[in-house]
N, C-alpha and C positions, 0 to 999 in steps of 0.2 A: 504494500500500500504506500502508497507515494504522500510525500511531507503535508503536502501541500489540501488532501483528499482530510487530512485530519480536522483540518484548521475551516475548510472553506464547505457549506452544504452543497455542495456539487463536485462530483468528479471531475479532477480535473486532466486535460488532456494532453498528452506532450507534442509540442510544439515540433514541425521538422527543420531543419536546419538545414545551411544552402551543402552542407554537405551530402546530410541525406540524400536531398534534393539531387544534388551533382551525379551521385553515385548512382539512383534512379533511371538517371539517362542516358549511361551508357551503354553502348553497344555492347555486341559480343567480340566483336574487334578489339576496341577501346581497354575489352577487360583483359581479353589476350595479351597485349600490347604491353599491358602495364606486369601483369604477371611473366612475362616473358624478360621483361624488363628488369624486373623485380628479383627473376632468381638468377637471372646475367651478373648482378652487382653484387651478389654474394659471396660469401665466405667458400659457401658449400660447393657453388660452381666452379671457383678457381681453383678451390682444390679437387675436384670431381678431375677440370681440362688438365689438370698438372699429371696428378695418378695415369689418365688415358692416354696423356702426350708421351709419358715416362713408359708405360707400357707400348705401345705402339714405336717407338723406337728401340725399345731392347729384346722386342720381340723380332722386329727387324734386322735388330745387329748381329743377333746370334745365332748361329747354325743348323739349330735346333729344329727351326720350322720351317716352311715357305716365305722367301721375302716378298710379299707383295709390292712391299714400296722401301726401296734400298736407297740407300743414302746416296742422295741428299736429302729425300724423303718429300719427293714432288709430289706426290699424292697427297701427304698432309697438310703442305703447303696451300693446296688445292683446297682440300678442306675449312683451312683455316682463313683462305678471305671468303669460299663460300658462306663461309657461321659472320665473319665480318661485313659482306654486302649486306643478307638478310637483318643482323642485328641493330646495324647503327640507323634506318630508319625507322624498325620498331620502337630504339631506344628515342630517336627524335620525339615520335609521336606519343608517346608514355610522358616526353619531359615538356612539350607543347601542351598537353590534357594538366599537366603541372603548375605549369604558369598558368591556364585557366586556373585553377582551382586557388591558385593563391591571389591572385589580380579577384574573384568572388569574395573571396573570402578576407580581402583586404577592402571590398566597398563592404561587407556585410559589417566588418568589426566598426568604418567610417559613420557606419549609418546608427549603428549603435551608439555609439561614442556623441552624435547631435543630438541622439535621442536623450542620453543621460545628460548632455549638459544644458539640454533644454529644460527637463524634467530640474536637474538641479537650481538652473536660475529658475523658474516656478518655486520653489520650495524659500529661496533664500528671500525672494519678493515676499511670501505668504508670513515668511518669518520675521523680517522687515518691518511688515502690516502688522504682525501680533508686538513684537517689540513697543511700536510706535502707539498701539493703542493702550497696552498698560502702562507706558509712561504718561500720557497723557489720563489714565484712571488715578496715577499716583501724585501728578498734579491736581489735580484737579478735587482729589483726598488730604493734602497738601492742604492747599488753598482753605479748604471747607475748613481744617482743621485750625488755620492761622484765624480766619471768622469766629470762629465761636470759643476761641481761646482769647482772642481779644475782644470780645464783648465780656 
C-alpha cells in the first residue's frame, strides 16, 4: 500500500514518467540496438572476445588440429571488422536513443524545477500576506493597548 493511499481517501495512482513513457515507444529494433549495445561494452564481452581470440589462435598455431585460418589469421581479421561494421552503427543508434533520452529528461527535470519555483514564490507571497497581517493585528493590539492604558 502506497504512502500516500494512507493519508488521502482515494487511491492514489502512480504517475508515468517521461521514462516510462520513453521506454513504451520503442521499437523492437530500438531494444535490440541498445541490448546489443549494452552487452558490446561489457566486462563479460571482452573477456568472452579475449578467451575466443586466444583460442582461435592457439588452436591454429598448433598441430594438433586442422588450420582453418593460419597465421596471419585473415579469416579473423575478417571477422573482426565484420563484428566492427555491424557494431559501431548499432552502437550509434543505442547512443543517438541516448541523447534523446537525456535532452527528455533534461526539459522534464526544467519543467519541474519552474514548477517548484513557481509553487515556491506562491508560498513565500502567501507567507509575506500572513506575516504582514499579524503584524498589522499586533499593531493594531499595540495601539488599543496604549488607548486604554492611557485613559
Amino acid at each position: 500500500m502506497h504512502l500516500f493511499n494512507k493519508v488521502l481517501p482515494y487511491p492514489m495512482q502512480p504517475l508515468k514518467t517521461w521514462h516510462d513513457e520513453h521506454i513504451e515507444q520503442l521499437s523492437f529494433g530500438h531494444r535490440l540496438a541498445d541490448a546489443v549495445a549494452n552487452g558490446m561494452g561489457s566486462w563479460r564481452f571482452i573477456i568472452f572476445q579475449t578467451i575466443l581470440v586466444a583460442l582461435w589462435m592457439i588452436m591454429n598455431l598448433v598441430g594438433y588440429c586442422y588450420h582453418w585460418d593460419a597465421y596471419p589469421f585473415i579469416l579473423l581479421n575478417l571477422v573482426f571488422s565484420t563484428q566492427a561494421a555491424y557494431a559501431a552503427p548499432i552502437i550509434m543508434m543505442s547512443q543517438n536513443r541516448q541523447n534523446d533520452r537525456d535532452r527528455k529528461q533534461a526539459q522534464a527535470d526544467y519543467t519541474t524545477n519552474i514548477e517548484a519555483k513557481l509553487e515556491i514564490e506562491a508560498l513565500t507571497e502567501k507567507l509575506n500576506t500572513i506575516e504582514v497581517e499579524k503584524l498589522d493585528k499586533i499593531i493594531a493590539l499595540l495601539q488599543e493597548l496604549k488607548r486604554n492604558h492611557s485613559l
